[in-house]
PyMOL Python script that loads the backbone (N, CA, C, O; Angstrom):
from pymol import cmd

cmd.read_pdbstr("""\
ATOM      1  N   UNK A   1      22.317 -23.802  24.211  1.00  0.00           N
ATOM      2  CA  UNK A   1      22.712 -25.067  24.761  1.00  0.00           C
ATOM      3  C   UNK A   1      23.525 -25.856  23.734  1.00  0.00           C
ATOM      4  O   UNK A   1      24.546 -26.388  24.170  1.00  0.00           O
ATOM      5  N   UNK A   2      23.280 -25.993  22.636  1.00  0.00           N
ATOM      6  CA  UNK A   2      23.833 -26.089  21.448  1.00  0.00           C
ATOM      7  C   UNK A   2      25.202 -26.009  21.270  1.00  0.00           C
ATOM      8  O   UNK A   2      26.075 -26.845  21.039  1.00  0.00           O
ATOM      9  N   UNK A   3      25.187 -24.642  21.452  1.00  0.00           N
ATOM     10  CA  UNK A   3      26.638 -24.559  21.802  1.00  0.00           C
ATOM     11  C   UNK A   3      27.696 -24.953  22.593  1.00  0.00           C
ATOM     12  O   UNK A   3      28.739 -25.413  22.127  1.00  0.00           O
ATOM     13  N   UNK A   4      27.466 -24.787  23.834  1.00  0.00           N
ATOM     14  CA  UNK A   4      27.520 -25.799  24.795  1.00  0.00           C
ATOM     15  C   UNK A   4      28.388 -26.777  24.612  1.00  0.00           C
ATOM     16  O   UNK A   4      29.570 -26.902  24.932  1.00  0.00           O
ATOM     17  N   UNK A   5      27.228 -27.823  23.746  1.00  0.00           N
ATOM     18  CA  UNK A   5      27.533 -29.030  24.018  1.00  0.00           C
ATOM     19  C   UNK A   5      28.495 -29.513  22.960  1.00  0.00           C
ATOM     20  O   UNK A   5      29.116 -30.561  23.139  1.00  0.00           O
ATOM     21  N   UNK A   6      28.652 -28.762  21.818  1.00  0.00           N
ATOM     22  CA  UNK A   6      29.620 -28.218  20.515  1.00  0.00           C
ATOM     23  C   UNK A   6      30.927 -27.896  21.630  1.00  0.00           C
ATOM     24  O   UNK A   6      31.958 -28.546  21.455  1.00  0.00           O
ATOM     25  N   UNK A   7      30.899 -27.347  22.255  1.00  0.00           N
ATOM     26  CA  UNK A   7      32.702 -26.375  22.653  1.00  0.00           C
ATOM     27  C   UNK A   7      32.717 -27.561  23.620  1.00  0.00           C
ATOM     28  O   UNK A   7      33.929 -27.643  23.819  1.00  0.00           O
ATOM     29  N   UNK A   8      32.097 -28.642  24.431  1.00  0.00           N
ATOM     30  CA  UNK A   8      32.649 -29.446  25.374  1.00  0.00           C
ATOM     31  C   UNK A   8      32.838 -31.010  24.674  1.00  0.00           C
ATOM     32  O   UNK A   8      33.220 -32.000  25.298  1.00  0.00           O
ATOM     33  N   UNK A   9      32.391 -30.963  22.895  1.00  0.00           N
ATOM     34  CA  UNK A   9      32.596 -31.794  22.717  1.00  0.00           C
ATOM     35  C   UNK A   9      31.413 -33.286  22.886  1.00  0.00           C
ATOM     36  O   UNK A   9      31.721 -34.413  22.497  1.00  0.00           O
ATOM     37  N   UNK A  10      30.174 -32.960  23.493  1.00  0.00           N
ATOM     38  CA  UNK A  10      29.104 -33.805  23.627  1.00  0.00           C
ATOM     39  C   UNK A  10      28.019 -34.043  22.670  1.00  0.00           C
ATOM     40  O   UNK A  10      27.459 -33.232  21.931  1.00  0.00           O
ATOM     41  N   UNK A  11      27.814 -35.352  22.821  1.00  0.00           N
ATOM     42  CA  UNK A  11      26.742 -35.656  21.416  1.00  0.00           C
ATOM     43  C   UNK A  11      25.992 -35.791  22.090  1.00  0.00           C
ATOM     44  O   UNK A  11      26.052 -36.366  23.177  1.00  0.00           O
ATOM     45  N   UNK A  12      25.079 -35.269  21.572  1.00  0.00           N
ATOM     46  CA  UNK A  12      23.075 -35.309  21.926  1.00  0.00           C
ATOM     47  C   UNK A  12      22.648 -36.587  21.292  1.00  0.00           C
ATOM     48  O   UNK A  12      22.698 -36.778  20.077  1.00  0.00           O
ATOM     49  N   UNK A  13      22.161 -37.584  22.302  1.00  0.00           N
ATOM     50  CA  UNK A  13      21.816 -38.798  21.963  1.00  0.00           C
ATOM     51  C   UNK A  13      20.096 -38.957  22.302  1.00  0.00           C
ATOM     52  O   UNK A  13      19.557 -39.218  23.377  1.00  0.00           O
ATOM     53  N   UNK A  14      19.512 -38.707  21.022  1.00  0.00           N
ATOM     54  CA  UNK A  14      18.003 -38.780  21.471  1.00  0.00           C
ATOM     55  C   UNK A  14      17.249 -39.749  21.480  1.00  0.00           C
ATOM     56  O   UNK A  14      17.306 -40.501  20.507  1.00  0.00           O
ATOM     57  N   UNK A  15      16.493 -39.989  22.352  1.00  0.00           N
ATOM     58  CA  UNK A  15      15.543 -41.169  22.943  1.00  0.00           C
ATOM     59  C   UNK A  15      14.455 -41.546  21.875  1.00  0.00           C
ATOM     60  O   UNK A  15      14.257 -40.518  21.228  1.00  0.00           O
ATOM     61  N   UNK A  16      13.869 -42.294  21.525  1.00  0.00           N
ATOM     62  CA  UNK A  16      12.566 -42.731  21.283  1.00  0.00           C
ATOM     63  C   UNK A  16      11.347 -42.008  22.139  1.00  0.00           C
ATOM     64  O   UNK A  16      11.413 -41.710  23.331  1.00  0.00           O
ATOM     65  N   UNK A  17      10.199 -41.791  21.243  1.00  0.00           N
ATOM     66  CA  UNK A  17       8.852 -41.528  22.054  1.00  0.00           C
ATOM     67  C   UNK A  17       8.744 -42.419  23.023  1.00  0.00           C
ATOM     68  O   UNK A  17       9.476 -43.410  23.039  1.00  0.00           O
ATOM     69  N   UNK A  18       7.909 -42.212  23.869  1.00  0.00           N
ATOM     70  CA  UNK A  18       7.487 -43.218  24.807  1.00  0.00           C
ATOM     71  C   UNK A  18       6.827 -44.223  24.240  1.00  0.00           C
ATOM     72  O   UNK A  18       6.212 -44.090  23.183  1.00  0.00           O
ATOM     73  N   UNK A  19       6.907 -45.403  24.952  1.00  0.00           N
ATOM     74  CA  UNK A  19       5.952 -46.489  24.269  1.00  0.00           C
ATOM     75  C   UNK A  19       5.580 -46.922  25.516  1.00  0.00           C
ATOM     76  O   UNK A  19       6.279 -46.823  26.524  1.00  0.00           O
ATOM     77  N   UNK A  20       4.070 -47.582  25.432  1.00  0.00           N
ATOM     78  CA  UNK A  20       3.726 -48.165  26.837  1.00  0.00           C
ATOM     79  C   UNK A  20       3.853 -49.233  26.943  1.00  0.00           C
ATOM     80  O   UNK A  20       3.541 -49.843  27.966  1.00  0.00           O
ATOM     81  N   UNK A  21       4.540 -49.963  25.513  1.00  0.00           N
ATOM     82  CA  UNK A  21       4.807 -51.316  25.218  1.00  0.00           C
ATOM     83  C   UNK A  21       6.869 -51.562  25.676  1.00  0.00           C
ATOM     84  O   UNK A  21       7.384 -52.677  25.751  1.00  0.00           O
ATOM     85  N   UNK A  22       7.356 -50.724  25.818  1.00  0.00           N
ATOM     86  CA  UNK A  22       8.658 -50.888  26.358  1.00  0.00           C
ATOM     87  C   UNK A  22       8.917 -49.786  27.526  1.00  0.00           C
ATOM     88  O   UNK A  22       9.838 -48.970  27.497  1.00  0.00           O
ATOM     89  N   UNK A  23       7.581 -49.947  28.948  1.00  0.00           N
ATOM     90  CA  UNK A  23       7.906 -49.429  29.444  1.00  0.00           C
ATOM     91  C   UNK A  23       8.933 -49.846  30.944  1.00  0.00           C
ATOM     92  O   UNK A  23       9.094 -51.066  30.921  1.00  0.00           O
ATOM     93  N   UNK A  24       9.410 -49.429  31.777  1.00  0.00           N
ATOM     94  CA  UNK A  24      10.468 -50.198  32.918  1.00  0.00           C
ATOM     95  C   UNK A  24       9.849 -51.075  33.402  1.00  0.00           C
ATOM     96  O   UNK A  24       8.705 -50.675  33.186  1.00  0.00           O
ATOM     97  N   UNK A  25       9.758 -51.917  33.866  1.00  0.00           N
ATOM     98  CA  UNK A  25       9.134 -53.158  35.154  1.00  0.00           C
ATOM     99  C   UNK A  25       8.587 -52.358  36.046  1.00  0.00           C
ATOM    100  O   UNK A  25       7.363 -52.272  36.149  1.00  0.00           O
ATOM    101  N   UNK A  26       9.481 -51.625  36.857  1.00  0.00           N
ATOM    102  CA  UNK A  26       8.958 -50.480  37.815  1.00  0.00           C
ATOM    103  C   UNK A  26       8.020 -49.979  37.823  1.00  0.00           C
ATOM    104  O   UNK A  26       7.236 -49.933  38.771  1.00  0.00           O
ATOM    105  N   UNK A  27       7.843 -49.290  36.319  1.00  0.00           N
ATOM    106  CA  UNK A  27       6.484 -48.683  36.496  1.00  0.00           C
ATOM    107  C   UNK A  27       5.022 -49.604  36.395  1.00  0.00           C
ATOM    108  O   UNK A  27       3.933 -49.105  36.679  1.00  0.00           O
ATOM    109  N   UNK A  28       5.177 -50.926  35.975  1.00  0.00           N
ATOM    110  CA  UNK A  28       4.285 -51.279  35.554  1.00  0.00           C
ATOM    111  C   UNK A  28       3.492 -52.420  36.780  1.00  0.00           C
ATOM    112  O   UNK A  28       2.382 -52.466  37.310  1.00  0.00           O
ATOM    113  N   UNK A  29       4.825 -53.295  36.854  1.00  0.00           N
ATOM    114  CA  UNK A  29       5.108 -54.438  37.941  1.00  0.00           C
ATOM    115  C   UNK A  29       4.833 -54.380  39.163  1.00  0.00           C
ATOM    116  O   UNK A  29       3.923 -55.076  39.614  1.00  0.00           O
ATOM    117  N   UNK A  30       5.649 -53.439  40.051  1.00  0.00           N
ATOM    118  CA  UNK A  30       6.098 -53.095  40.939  1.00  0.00           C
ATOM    119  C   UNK A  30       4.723 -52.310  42.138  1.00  0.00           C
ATOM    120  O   UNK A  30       4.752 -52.092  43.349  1.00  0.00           O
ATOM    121  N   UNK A  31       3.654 -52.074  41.093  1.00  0.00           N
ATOM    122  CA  UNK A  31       3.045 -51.259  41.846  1.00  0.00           C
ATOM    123  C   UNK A  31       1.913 -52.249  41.662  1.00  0.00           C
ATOM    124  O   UNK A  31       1.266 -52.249  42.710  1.00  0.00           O
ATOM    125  N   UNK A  32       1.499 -52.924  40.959  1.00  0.00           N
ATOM    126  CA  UNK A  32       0.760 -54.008  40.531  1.00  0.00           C
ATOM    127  C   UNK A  32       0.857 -55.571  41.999  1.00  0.00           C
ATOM    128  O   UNK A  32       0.134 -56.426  42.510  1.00  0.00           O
ATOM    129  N   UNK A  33       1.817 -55.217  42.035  1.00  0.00           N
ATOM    130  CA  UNK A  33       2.632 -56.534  42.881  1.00  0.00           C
ATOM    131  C   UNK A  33       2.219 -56.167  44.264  1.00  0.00           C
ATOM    132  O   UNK A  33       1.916 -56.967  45.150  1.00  0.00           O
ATOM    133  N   UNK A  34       2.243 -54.766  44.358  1.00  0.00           N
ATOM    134  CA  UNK A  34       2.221 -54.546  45.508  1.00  0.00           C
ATOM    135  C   UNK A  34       0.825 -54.090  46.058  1.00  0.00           C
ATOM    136  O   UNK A  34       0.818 -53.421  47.091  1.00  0.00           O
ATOM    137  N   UNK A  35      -0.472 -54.436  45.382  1.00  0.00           N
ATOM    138  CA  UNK A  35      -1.835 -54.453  45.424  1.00  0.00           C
ATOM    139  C   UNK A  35      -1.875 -55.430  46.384  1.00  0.00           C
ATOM    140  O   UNK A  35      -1.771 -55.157  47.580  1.00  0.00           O
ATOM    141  N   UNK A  36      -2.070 -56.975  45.806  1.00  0.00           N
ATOM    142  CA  UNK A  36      -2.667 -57.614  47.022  1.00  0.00           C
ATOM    143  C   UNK A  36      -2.415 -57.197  48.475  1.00  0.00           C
ATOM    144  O   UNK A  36      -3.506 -56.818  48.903  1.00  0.00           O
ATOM    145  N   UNK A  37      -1.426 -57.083  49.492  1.00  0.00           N
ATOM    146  CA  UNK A  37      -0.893 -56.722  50.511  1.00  0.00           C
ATOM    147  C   UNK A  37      -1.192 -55.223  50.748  1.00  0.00           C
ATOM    148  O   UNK A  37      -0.722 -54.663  51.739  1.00  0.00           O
ATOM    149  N   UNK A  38      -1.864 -54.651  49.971  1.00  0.00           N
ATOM    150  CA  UNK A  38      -2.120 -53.233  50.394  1.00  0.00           C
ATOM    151  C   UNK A  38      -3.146 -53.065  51.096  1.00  0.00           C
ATOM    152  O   UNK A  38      -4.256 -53.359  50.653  1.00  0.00           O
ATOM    153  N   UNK A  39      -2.920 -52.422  52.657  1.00  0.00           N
ATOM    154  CA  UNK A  39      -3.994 -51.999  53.459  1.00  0.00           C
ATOM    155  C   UNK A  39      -4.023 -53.148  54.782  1.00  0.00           C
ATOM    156  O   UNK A  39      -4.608 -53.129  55.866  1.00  0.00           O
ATOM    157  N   UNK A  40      -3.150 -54.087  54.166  1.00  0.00           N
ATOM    158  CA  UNK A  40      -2.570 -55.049  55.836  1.00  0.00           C
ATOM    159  C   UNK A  40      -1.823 -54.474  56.668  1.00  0.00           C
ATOM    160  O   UNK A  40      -1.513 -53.337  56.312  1.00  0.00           O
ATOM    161  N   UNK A  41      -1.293 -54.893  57.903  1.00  0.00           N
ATOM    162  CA  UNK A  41      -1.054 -54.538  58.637  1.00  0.00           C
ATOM    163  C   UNK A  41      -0.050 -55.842  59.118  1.00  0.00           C
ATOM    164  O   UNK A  41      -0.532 -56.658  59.903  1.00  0.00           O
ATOM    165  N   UNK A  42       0.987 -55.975  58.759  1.00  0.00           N
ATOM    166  CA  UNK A  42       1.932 -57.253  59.286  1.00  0.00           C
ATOM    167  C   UNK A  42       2.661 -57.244  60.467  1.00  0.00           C
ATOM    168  O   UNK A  42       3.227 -56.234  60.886  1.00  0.00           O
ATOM    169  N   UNK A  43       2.673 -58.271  60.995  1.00  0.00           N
ATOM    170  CA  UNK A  43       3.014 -58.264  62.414  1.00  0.00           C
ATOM    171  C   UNK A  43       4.636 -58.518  62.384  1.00  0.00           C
ATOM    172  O   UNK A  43       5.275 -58.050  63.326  1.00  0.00           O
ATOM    173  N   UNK A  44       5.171 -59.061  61.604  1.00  0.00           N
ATOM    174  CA  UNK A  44       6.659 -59.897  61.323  1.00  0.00           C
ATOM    175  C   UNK A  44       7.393 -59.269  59.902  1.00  0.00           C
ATOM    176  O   UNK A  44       6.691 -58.976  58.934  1.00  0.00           O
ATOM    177  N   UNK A  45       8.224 -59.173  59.892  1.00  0.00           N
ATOM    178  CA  UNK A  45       8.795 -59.696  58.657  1.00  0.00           C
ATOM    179  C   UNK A  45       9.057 -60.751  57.923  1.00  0.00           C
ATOM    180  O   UNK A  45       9.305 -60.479  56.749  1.00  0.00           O
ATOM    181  N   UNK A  46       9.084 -61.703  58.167  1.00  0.00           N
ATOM    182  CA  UNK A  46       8.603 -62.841  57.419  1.00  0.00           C
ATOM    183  C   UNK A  46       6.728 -63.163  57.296  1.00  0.00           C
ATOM    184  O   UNK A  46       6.111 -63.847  56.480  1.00  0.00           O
ATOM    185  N   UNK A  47       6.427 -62.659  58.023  1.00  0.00           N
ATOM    186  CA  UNK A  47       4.701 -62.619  57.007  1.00  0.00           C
ATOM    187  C   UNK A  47       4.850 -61.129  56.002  1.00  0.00           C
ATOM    188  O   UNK A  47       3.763 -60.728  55.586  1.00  0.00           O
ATOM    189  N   UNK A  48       5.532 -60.666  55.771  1.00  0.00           N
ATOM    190  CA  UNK A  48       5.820 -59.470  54.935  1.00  0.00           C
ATOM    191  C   UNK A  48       6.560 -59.571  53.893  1.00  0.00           C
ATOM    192  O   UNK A  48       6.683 -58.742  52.992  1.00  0.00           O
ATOM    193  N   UNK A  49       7.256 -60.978  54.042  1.00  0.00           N
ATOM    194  CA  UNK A  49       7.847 -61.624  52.709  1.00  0.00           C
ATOM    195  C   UNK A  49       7.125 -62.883  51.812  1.00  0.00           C
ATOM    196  O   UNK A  49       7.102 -63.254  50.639  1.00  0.00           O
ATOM    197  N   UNK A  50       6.505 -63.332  53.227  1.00  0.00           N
ATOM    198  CA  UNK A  50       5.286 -64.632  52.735  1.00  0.00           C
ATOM    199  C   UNK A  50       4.409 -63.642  51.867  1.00  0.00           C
ATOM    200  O   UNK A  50       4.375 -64.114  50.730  1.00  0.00           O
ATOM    201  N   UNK A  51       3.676 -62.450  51.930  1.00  0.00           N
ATOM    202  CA  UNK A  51       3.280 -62.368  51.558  1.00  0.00           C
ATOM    203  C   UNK A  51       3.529 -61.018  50.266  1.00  0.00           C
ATOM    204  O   UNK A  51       2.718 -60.200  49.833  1.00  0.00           O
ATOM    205  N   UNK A  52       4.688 -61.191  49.998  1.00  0.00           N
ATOM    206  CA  UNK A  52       4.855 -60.121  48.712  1.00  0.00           C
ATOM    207  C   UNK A  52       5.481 -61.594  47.846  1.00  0.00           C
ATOM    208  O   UNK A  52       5.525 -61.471  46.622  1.00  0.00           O
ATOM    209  N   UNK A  53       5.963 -62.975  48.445  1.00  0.00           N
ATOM    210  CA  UNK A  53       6.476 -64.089  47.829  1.00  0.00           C
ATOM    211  C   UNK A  53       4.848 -64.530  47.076  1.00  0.00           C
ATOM    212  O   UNK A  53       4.805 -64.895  45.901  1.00  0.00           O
ATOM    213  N   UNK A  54       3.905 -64.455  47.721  1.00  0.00           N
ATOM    214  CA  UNK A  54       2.750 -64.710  46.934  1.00  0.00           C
ATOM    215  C   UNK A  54       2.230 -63.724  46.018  1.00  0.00           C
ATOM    216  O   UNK A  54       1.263 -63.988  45.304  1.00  0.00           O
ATOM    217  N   UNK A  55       2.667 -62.879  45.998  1.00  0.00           N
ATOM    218  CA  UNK A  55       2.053 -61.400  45.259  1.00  0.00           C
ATOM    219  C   UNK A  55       3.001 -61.841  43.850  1.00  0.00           C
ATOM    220  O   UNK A  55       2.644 -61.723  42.678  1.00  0.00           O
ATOM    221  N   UNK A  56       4.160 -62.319  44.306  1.00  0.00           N
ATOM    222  CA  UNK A  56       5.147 -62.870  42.874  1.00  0.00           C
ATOM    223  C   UNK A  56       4.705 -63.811  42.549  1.00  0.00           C
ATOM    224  O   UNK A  56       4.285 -63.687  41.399  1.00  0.00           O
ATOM    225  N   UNK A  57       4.522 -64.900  42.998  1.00  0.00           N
ATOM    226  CA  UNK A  57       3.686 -66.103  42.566  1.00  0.00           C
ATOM    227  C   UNK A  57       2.707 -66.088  41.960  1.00  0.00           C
ATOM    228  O   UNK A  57       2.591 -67.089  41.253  1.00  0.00           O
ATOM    229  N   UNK A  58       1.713 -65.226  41.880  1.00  0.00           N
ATOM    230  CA  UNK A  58       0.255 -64.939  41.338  1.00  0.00           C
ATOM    231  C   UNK A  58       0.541 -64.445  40.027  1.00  0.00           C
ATOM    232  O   UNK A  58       0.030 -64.868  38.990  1.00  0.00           O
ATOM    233  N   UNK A  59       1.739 -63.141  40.167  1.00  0.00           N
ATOM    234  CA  UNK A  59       2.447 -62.357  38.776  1.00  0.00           C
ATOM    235  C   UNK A  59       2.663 -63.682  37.824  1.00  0.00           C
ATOM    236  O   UNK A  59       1.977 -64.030  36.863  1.00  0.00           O
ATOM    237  N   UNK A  60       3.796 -64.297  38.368  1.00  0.00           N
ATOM    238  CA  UNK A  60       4.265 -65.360  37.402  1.00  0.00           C
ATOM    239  C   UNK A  60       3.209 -66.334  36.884  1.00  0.00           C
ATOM    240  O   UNK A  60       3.218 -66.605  35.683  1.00  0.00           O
ATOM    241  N   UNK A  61       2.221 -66.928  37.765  1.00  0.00           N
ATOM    242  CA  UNK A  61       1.508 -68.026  37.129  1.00  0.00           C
ATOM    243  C   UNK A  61      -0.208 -67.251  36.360  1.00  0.00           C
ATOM    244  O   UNK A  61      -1.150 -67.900  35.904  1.00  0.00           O
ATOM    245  N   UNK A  62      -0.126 -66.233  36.430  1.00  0.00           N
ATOM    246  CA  UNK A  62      -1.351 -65.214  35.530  1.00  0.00           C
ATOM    247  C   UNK A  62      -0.750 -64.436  34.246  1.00  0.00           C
ATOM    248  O   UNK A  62      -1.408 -63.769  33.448  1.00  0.00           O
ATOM    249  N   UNK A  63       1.008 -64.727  34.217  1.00  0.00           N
ATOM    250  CA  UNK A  63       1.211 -63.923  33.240  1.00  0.00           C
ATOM    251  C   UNK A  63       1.218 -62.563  33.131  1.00  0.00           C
ATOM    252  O   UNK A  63       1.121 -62.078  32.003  1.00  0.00           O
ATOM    253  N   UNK A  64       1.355 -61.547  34.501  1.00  0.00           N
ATOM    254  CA  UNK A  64       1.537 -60.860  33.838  1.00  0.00           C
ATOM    255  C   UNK A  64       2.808 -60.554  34.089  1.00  0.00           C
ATOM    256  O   UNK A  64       3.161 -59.567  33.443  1.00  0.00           O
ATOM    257  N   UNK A  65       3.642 -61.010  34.774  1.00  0.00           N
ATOM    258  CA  UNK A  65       5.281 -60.600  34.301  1.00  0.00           C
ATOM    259  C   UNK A  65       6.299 -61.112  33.165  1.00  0.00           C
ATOM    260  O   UNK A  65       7.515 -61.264  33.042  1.00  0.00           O
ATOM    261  N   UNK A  66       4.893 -61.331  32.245  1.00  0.00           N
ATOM    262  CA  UNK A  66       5.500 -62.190  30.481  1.00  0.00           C
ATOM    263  C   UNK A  66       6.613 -61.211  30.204  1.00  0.00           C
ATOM    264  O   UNK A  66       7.788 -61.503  29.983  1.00  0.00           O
ATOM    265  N   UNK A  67       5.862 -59.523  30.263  1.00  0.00           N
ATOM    266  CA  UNK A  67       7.070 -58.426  29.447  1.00  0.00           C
ATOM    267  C   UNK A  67       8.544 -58.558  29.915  1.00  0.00           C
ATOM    268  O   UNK A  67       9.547 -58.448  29.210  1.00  0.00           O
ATOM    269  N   UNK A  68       8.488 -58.775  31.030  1.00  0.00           N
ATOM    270  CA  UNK A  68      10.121 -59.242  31.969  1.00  0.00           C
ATOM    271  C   UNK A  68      11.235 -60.531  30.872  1.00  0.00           C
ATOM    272  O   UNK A  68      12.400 -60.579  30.477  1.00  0.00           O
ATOM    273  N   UNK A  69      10.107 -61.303  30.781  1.00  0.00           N
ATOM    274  CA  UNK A  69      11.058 -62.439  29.943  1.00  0.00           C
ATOM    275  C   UNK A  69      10.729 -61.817  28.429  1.00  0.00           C
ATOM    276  O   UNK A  69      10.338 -62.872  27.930  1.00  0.00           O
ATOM    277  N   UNK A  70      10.632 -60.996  27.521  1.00  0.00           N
ATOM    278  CA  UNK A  70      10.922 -60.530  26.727  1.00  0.00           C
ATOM    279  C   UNK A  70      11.618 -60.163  26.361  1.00  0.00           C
ATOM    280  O   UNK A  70      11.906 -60.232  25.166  1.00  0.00           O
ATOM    281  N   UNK A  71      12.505 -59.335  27.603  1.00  0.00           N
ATOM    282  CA  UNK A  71      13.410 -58.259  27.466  1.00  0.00           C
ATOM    283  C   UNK A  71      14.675 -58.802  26.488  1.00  0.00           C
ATOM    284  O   UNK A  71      15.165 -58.144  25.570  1.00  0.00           O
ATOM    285  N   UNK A  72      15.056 -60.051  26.869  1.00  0.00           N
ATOM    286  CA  UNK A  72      16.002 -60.323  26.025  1.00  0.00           C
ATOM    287  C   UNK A  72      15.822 -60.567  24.617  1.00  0.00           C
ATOM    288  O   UNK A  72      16.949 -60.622  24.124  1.00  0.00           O
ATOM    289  N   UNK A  73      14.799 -60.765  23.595  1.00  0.00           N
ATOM    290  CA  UNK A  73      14.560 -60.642  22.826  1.00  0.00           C
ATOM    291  C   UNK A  73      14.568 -59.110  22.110  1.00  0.00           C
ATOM    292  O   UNK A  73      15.110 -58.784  21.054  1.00  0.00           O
ATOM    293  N   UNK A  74      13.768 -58.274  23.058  1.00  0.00           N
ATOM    294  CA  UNK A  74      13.981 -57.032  22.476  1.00  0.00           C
ATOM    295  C   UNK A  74      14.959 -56.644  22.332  1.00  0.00           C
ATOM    296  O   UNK A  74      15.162 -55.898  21.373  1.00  0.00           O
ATOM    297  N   UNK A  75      16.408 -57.112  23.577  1.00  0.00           N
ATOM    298  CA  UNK A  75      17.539 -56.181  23.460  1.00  0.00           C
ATOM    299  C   UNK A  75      17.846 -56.366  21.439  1.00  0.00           C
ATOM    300  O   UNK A  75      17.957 -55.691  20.415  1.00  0.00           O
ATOM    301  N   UNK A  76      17.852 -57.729  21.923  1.00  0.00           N
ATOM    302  CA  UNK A  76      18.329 -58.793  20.645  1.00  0.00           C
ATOM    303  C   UNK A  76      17.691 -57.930  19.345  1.00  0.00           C
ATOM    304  O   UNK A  76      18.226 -58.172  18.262  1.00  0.00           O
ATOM    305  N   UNK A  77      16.844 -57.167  19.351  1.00  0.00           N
ATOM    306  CA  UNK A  77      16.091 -56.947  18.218  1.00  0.00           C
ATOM    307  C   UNK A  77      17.188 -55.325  17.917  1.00  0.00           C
ATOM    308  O   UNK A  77      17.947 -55.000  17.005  1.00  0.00           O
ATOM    309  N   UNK A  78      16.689 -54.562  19.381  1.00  0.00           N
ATOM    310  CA  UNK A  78      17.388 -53.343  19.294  1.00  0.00           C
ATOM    311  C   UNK A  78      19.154 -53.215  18.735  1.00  0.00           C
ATOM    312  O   UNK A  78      19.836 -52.289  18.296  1.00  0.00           O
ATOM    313  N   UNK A  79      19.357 -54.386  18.975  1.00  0.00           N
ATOM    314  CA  UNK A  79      20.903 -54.514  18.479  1.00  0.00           C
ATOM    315  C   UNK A  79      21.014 -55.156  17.182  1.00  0.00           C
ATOM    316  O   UNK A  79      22.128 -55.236  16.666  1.00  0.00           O
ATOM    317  N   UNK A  80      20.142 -55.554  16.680  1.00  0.00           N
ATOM    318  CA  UNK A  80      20.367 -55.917  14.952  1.00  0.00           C
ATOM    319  C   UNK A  80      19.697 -55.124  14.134  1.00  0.00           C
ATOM    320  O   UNK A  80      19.656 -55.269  12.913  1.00  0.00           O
ATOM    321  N   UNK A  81      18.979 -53.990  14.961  1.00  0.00           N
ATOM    322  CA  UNK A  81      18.505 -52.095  13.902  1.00  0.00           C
ATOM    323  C   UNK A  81      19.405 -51.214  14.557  1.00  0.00           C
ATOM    324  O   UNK A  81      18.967 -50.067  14.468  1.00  0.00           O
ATOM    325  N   UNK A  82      20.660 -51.274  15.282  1.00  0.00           N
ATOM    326  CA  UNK A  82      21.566 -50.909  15.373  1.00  0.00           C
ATOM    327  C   UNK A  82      21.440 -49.748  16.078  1.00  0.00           C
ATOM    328  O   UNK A  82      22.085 -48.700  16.077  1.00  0.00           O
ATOM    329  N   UNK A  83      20.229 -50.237  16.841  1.00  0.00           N
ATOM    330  CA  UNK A  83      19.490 -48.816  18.217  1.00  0.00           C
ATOM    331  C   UNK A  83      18.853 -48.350  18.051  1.00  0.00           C
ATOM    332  O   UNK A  83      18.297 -47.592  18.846  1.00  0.00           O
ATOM    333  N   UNK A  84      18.481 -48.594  16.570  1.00  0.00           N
ATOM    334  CA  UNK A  84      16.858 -47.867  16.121  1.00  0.00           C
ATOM    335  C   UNK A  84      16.025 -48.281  16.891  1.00  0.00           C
ATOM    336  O   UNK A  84      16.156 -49.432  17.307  1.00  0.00           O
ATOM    337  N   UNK A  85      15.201 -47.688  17.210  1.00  0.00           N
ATOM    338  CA  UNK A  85      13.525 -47.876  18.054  1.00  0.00           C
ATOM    339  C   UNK A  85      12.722 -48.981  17.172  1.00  0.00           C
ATOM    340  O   UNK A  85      12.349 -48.954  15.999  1.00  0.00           O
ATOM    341  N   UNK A  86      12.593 -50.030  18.260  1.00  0.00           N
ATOM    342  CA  UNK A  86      11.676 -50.702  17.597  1.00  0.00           C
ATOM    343  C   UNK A  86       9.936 -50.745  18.267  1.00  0.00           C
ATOM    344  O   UNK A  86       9.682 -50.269  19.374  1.00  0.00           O
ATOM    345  N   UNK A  87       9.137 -51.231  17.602  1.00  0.00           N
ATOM    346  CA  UNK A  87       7.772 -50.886  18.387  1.00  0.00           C
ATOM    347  C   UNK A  87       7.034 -51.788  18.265  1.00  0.00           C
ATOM    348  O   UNK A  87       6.829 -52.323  17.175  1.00  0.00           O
ATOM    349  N   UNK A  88       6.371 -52.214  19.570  1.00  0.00           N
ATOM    350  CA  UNK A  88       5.599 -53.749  20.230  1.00  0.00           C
ATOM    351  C   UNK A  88       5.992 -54.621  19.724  1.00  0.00           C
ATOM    352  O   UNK A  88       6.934 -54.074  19.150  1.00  0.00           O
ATOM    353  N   UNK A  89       6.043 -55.546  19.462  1.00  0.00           N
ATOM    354  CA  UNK A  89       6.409 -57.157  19.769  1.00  0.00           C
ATOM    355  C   UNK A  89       7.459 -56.911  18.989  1.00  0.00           C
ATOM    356  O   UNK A  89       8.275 -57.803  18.753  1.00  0.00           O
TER     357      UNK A  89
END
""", "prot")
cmd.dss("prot")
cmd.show_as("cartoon", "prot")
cmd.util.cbc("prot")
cmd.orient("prot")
């Protein structure tokens, strides 16, 4: 593969380990959010937005979508070690 990527000219750009401290929103958020409302049965779409609008509301005022407003700090961090991996806070 090596070779490969030598004769087409491509650089192998390798990732950081995983961290569970910079992991996507998606995985963390998204499925979290979508607890309360699990196992209802909605009649409308707008009670299907009332109630994922409260599932966000609860996130935001309990804190746990703090890691979301981080992100810009981390970029900020990752760009003054010049893409080096940085780890938790």
């Amino acid at each position: 593969m090596a070779d490969l990527f030598d004769r087409w000219g491509w650089e192998v750009l390798y990732h950081p380990l995983y961290s569970p401290y910079l992991i996507p929103c998606d995985f963390g958020f998204i499925p979290k959010m979508k607890e309360p409302p699990r196992g209802i049965r909605f009649r409308t779409v707008s009670v299907i937005l009332q109630a994922v609008g409260r599932s966000i509301q609860t996130f935001n005022t309990t804190g746990a979508a703090k890691g979301i407003l981080q992100l810009p700090h981390r970029w900020q961090r990752v760009l003054h070690n010049a893409g080096d991996y940085i780890e938790g806070q």
